[in-house]
C-alpha positions as CSV (number, residue, x, y, z in Angstrom):
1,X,-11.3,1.8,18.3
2,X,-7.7,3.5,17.2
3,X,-6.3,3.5,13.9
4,X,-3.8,1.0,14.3
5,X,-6.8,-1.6,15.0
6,X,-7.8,-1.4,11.1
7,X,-6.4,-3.6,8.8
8,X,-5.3,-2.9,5.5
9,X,-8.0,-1.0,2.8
10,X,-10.1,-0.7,5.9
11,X,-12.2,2.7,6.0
12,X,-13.1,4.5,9.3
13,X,-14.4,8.1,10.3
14,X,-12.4,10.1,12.8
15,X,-13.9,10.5,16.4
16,X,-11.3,12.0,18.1
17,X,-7.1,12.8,18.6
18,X,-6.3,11.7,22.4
19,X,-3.3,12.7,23.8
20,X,-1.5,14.8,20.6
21,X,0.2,17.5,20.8
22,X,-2.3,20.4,19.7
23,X,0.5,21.4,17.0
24,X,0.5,18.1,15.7
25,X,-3.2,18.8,15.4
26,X,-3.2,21.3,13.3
27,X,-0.8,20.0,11.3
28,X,-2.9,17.1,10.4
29,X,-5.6,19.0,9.7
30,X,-4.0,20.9,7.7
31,X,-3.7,17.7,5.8
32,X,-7.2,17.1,5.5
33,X,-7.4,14.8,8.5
34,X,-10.2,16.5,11.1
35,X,-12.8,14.8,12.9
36,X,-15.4,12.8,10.9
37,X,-12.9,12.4,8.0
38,X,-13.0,9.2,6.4
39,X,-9.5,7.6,6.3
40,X,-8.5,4.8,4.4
41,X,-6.0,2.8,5.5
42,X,-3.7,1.8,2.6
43,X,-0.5,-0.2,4.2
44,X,1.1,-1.2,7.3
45,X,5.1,-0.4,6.9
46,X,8.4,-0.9,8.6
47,X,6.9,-3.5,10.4
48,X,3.8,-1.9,11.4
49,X,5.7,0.7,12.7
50,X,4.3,3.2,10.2
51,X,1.1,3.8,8.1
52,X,0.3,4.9,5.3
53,X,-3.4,6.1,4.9
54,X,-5.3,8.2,2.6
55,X,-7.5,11.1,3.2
56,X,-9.6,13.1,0.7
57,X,-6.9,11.5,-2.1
58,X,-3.9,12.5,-0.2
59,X,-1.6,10.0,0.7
60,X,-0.3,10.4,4.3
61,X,2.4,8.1,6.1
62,X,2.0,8.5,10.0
63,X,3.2,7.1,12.9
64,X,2.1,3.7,14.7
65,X,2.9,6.1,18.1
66,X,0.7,8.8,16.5
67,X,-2.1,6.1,14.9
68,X,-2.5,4.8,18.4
69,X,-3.9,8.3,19.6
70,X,-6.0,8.5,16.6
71,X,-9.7,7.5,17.8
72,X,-11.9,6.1,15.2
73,X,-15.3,4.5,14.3
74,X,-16.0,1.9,11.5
């Protein structure tokens, strides 16, 4: 399941990041978002073009292009 399949206040674990840049990696986790964080996502914005989760109390906004690549489980 991806990230953009959860629907608002839904909570998930990370499982994996498929096909992001390694960069981009480490810049997420140097937000807090590794794998088997729990992620919470908050809103769907700009028509669902960008979301806005939290992590560890840290509000992140990311993009749907980005979310897709985000594997997670329930």
């Amino acid at each position: 399941m991806k990230l953009t399949d959860l629907a608002k206040y839904d909570q998930a674990k990370v499982v994996s990041f498929e096909g992001l840049d390694a960069d981009y990696i480490r810049r997420l986790m140097d937000l807090g978002i590794y794998q088997n964080a729990t992620i919470t996502v908050l809103n769907k914005l700009s028509f669902d073009r960008l979301y806005l989760i939290e992590v560890d109390n840290v509000e992140i906004c990311i993009r749907r292009d980005d979310a897709m690549k985000i594997e997670v489980r329930k």
